[in-house]
KEMI-732889 format. One record per residue (C-alpha): x, y, z. Coordinates in pm, 1 decimal. Example, Ala and Ser with C-alpha at 12.3 -4.5 7.8 and 13.67 -1.06 7.14 Angstrom:
// residues 2
+----------+----------+----------+
|       c1 |       c2 |       c3 |
+----------+----------+----------+
|   1230.0 |   -450.0 |    780.0 |
|   1367.0 |   -106.0 |    714.0 |
+----------+----------+----------+
//
This chain:
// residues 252
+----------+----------+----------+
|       c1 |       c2 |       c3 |
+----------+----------+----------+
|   1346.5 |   1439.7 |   -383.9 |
|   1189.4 |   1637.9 |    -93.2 |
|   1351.8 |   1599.0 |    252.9 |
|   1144.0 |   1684.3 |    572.6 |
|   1304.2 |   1888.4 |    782.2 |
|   1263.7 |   1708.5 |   1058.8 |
|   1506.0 |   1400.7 |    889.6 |
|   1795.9 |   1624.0 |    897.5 |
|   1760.0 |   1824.1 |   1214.1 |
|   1911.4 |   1618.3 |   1391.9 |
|   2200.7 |   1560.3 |   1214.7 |
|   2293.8 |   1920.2 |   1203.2 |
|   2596.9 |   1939.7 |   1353.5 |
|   2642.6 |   2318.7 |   1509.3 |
|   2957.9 |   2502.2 |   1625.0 |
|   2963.9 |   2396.3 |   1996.4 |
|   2987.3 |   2804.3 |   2041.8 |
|   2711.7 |   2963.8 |   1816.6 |
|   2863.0 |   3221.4 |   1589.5 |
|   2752.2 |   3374.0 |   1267.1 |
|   2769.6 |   3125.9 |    962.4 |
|   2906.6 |   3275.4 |    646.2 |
|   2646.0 |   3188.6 |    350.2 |
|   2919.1 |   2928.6 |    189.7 |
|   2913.1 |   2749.9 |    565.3 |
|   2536.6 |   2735.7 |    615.7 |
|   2533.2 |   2597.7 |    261.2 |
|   2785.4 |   2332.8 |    337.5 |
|   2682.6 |   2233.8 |    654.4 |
|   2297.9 |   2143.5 |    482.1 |
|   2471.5 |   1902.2 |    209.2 |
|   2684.8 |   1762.7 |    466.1 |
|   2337.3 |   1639.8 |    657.7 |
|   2158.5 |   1602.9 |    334.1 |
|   2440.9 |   1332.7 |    238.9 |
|   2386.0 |   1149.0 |    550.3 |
|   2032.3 |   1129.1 |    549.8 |
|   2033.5 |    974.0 |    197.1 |
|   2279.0 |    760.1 |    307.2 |
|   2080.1 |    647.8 |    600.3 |
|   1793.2 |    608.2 |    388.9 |
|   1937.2 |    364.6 |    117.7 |
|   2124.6 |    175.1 |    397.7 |
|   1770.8 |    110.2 |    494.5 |
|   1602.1 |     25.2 |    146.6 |
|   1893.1 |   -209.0 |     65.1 |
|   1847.3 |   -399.2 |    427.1 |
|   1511.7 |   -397.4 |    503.6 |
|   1333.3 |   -192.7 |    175.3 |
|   1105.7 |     74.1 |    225.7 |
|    849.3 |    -94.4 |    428.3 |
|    970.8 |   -343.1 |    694.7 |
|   1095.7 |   -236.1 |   1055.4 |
|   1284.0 |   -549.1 |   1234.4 |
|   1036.6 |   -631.2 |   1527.7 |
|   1264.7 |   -841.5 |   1745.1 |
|   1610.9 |  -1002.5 |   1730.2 |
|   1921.7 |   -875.8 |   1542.8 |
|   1944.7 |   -721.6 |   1252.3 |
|   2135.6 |  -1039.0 |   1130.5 |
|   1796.0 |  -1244.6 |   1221.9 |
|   1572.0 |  -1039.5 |   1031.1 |
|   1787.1 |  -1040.8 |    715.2 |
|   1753.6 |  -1429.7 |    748.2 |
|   1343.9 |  -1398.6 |    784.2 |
|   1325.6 |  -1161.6 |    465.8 |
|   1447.2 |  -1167.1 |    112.9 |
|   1359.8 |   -828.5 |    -62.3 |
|   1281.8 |   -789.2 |   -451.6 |
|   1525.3 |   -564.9 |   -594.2 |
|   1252.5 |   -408.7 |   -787.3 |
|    884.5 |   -241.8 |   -759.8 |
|    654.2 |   -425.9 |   -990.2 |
|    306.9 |   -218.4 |  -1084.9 |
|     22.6 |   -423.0 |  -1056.7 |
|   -276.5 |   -460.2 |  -1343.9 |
|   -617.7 |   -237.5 |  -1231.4 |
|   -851.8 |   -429.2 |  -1013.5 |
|  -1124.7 |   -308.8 |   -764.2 |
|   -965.2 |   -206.9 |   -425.9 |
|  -1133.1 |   -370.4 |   -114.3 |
|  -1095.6 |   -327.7 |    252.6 |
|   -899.6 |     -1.3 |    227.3 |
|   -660.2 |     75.2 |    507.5 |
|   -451.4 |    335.5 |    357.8 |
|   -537.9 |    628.4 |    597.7 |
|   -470.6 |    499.3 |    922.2 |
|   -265.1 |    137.8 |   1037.9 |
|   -517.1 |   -163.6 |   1130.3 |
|   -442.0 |   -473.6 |   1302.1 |
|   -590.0 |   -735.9 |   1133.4 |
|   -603.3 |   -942.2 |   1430.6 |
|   -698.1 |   -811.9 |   1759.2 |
|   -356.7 |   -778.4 |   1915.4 |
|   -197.5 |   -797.3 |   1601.3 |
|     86.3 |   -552.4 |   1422.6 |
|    -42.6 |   -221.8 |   1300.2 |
|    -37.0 |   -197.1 |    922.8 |
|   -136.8 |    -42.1 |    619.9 |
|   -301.1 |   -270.9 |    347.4 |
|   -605.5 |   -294.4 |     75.3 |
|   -680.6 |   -589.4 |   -121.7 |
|   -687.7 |   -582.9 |   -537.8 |
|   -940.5 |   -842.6 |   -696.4 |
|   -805.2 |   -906.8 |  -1004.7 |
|  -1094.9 |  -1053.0 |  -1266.9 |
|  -1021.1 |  -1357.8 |  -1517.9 |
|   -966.1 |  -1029.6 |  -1764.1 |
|   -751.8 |   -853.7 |  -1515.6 |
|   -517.7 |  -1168.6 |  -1526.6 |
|   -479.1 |  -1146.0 |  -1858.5 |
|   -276.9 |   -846.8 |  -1907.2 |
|     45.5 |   -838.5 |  -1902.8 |
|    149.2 |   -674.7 |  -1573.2 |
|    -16.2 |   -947.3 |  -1368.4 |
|    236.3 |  -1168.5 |  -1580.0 |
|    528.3 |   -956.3 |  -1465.9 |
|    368.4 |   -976.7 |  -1084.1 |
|    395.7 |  -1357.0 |  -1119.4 |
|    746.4 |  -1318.5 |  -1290.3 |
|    841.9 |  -1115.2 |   -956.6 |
|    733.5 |  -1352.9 |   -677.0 |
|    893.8 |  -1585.0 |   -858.2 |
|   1224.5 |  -1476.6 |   -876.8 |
|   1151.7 |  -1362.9 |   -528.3 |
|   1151.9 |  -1712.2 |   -405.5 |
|   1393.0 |  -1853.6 |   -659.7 |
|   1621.2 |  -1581.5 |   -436.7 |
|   1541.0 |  -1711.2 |   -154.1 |
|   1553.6 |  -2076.7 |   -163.6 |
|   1789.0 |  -2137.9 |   -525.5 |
|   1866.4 |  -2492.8 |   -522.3 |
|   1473.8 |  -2628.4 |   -405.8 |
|   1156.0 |  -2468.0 |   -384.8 |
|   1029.7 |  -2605.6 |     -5.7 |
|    692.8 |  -2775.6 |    -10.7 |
|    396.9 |  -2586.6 |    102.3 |
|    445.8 |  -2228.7 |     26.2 |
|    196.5 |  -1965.7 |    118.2 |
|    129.2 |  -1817.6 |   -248.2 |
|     26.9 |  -1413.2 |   -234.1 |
|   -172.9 |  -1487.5 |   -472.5 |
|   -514.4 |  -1542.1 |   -301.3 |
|   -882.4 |  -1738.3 |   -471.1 |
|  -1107.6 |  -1495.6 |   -494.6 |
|  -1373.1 |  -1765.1 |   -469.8 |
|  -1291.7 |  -1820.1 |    -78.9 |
|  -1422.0 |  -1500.1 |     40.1 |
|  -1736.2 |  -1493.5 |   -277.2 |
|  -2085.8 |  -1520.8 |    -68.0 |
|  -1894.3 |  -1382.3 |    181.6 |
|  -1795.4 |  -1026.1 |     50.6 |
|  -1905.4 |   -804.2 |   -250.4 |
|  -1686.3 |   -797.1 |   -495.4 |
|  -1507.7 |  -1128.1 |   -514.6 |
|  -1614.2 |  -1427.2 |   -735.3 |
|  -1518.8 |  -1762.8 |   -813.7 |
|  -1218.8 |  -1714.0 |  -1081.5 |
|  -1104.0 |  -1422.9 |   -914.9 |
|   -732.2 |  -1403.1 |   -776.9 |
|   -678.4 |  -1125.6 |   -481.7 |
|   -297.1 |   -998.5 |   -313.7 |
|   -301.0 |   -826.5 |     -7.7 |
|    -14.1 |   -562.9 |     -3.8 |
|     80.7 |   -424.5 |    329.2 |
|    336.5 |   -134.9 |    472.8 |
|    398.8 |      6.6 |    843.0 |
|    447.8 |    278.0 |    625.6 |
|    182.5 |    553.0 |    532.6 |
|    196.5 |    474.2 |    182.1 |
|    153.6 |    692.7 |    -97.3 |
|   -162.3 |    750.7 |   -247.3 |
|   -276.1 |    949.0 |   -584.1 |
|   -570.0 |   1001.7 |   -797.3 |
|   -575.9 |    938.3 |  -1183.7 |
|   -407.1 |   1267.8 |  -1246.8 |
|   -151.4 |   1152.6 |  -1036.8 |
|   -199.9 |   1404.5 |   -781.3 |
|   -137.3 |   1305.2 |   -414.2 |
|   -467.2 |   1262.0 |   -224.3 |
|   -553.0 |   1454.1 |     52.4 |
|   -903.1 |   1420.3 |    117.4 |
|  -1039.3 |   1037.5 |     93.1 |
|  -1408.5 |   1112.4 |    133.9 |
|  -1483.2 |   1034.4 |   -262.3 |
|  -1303.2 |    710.5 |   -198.1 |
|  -1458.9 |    365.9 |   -164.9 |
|  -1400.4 |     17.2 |   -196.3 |
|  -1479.5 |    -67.3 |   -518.1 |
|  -1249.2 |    172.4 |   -662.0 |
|  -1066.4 |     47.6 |   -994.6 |
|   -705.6 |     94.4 |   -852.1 |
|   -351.3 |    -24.8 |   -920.4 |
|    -24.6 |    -23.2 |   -719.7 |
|    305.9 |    -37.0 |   -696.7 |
|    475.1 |   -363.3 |   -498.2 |
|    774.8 |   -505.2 |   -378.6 |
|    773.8 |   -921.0 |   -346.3 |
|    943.0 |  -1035.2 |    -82.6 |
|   1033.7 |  -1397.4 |     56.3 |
|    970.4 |  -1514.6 |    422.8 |
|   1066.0 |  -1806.1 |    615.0 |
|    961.2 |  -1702.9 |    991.5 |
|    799.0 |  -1864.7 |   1273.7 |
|    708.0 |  -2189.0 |   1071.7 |
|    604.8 |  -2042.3 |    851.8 |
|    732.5 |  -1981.4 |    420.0 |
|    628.8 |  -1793.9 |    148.1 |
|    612.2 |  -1484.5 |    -60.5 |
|    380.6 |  -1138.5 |     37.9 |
|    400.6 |   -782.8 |    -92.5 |
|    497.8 |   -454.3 |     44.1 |
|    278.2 |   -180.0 |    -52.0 |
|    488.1 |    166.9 |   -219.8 |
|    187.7 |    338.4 |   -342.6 |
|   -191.0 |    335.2 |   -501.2 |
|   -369.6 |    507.0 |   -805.5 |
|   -731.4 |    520.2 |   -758.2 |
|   -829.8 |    540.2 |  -1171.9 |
|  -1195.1 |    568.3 |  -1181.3 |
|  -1491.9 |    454.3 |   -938.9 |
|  -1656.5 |    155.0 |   -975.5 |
|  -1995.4 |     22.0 |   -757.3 |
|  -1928.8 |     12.4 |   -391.8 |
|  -1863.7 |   -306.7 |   -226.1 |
|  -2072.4 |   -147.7 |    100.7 |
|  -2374.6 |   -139.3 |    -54.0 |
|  -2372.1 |    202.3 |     12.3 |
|  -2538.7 |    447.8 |   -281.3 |
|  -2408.2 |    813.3 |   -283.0 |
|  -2690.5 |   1081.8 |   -148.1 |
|  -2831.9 |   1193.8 |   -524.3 |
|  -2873.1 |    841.9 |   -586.3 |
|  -3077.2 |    754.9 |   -236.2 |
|  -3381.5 |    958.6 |   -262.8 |
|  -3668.7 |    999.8 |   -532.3 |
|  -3703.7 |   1286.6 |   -827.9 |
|  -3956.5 |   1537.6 |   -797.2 |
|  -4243.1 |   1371.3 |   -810.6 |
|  -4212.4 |   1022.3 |   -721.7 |
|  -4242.3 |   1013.6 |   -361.3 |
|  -4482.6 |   1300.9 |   -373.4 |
|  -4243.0 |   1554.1 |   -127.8 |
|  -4357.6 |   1860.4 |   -318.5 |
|  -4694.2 |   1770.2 |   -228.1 |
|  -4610.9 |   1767.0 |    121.2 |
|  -4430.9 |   2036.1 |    154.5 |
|  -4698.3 |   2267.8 |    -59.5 |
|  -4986.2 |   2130.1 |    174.7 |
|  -4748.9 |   2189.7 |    512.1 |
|  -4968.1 |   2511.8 |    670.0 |
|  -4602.7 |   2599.7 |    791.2 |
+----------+----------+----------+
//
């Protein structure tokens, strides 16, 4: 694993009189920090995992608001819709920051196996949370596609959509698995899957299971949800909306 230098300059600790390090001291001093800031770091997946930052209260609250899944569950492919995975978005006007996209998973989509194991996960997720009784009226993750169909491309009666979300920049890749730099080829409408972590909530009234997102693969492209078409697609061939004609009777 890669560490940024910027995670362990701070933890550095230099002679309070700078002096020339011997090789073996530089060397020691670097896996001293390196051992802290891997420390640090699964301190924080075990409390919080990788994608929640306490917003108020002590860290003894928050613990009570959220139980984690131990594990990251991959999702089936679906199509990818309203993709906020380059820069936070409040959903709400006022509202927290995050990243997020929504998967639309088709009748066919729910039958494969990982969106069994994704089921499996909230479950136990829950069964974590509250182990003697399930409480009434749970907020399922697990979202009817045929509430937002008329409404949106992309999402039809039958369908079943989760909404993953990090305050984390999340990691993105193509179907090569190499990280994405440039977005501009990507659309909603994408065929995508992800990797999630279930986790239970019981805050401000409110109960139920959500995901955190860890990271997308964009597999292959699939019709835009925009309506959009891509430039070759949006003008006529030679010859059909008589441009050549034009252009060879322009005295220009």
């Amino acid at each position: 694993m890669m560490t940024h230098p910027l995670d362990i300059a701070h933890l550095l600790t230099l002679p309070s009189e700078p002096k020339a390090m011997t090789p073996d001291a530089a060397r020691a001093l670097l896996r001293d920090a390196l051992r802290r800031v891997a420390a640090r770091r699964r301190a924080a997946l075990t409390r919080d995992g990788p994608s929640f930052t306490p917003q108020s209260g002590t860290d003894q609250e928050d613990r009570k608001d959220f139980t984690m899944a131990t594990k990251v569950v991959l999702t089936p492919p679906g199509t990818g819709s309203f993709l906020n995975l380059q820069k936070p978005r409040a959903i709400i006007e006022g509202g927290e920051e995050r990243f997020s996209l929504s998967i639309i998973f088709s009748k066919k989509d729910q039958a494969r196996p990982e969106f069994a194991n994704l089921q499996k996960a909230v479950d136990e997720a829950l069964r974590e949370r509250w182990p003697n009784k399930l409480p009434v009226g749970l907020i399922s993750p697990f979202h009817d596609g045929g509430e937002k169909a008329g409404q949106y491309e992309g999402y039809h009666n039958g369908d079943i959509f989760i909404s993953p979300w990090t305050k984390s920049k999340p990691g993105c890749v193509n179907a090569q698995r190499e990280d994405i730099i440039d977005f501009s080829e990507f659309y909603a409408g994408w065929i995508v899957r992800a990797n999630v972590r279930p986790f239970a909530f019981d805050r401000a009234g409110k109960r139920g299971a959500s995901f955190f997102l860890e990271s997308v693969q964009f597999l292959k492209p699939g019709p835009r949800l925009d309506g959009r078409k891509a430039a070759s697609e949006s003008f006529p061939t030679d010859g059909e909306g008589g441009a050549e004609a034009e252009l060879e009777d322009d005295p220009v």
